[in-house]
C-alpha positions as CSV (number, residue, x, y, z in Angstrom):
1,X,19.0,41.7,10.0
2,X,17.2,38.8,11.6
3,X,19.2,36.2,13.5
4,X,18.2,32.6,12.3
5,X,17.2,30.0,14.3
6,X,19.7,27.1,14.4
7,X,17.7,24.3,15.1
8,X,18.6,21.3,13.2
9,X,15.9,18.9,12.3
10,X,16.4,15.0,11.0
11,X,14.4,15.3,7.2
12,X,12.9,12.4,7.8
13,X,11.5,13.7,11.4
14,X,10.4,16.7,9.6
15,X,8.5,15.0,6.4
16,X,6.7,12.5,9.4
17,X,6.0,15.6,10.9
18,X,4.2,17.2,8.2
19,X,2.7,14.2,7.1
20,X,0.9,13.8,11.0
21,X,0.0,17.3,10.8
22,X,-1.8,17.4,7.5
23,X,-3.2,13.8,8.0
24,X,-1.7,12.3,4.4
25,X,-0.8,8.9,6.1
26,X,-4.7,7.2,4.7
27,X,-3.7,8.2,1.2
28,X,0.2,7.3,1.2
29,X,-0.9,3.8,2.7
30,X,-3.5,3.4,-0.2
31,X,-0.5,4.5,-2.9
32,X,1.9,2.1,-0.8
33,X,-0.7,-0.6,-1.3
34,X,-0.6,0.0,-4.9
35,X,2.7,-0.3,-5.7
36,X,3.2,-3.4,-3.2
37,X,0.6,-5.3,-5.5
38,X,2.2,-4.2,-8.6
39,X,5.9,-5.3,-7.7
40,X,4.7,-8.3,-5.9
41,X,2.3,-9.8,-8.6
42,X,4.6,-9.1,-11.3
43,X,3.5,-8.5,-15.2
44,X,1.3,-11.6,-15.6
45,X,-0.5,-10.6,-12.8
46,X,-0.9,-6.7,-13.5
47,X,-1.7,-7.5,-17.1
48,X,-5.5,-8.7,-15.9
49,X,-5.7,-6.4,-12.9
50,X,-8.1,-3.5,-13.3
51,X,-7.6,-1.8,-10.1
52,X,-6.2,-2.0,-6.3
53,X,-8.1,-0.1,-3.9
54,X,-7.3,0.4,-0.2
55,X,-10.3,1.4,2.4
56,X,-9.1,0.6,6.0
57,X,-7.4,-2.4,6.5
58,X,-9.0,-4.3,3.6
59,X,-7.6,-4.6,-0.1
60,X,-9.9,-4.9,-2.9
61,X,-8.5,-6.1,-5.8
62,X,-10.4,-6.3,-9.6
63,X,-9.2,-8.7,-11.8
64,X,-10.3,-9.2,-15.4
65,X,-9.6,-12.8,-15.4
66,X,-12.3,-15.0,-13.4
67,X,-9.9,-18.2,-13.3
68,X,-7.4,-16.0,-12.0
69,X,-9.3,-14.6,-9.5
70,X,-10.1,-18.0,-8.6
71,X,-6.4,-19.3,-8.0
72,X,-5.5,-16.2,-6.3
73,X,-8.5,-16.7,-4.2
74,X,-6.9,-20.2,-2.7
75,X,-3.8,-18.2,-1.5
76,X,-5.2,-15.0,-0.1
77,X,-3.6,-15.6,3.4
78,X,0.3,-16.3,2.0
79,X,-0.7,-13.1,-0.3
80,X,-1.7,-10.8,2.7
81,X,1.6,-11.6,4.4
82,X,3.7,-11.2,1.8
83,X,1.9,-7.2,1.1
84,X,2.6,-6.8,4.3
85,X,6.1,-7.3,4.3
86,X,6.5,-5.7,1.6
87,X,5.1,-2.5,3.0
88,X,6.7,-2.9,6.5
89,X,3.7,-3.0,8.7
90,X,0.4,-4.7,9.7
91,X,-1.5,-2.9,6.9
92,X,-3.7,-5.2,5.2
93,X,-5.8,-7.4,7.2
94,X,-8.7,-8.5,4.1
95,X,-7.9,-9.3,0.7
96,X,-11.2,-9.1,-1.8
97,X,-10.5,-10.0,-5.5
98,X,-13.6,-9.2,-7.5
């Protein structure tokens, strides 16, 4: 019988690992970004959003509501920094709320 290798690996090291190797960091980001919005916004919010797209670094955001759109539109800087903490890096650079 075949001796096993003993080589002890963190999990997390392993799942970054795998996640590197099969290039899935573009679509966890855009799921990330998704559920950042959500928890952020809260139901009011969500209620009259219609989707929450990432490409790149820009977040586009359609809202059902145009007087919504518009007052979100006033604080898009305080809501990029916010996302951004939530999600623990420099992700979003562009908010568009369409």
């Amino acid at each position: 019988m075949a001796k096993r290798k003993n080589d002890l690996v963190p999990l997390g090291d392993a799942l970054n690992a795998f996640i590197k190797a099969n290039k899935l960091q573009g679509g966890i980001n855009k799921v990330e970004a998704r559920e950042a919005w959500a928890k952020l916004m809260g139901n009011g919010v969500n209620h009259y959003t219609s989707g929450v797209e990432l490409q790149k670094d820009t977040l586009y955001v359609s809202l059902t509501s145009s007087v919504l759109r518009e007052e979100l539109g006033h604080g898009k800087s305080k809501i990029i920094a916010m996302l951004n903490e939530e999600l623990g890096k420099d992700l979003i650079k562009k908010l568009v709320l369409r």
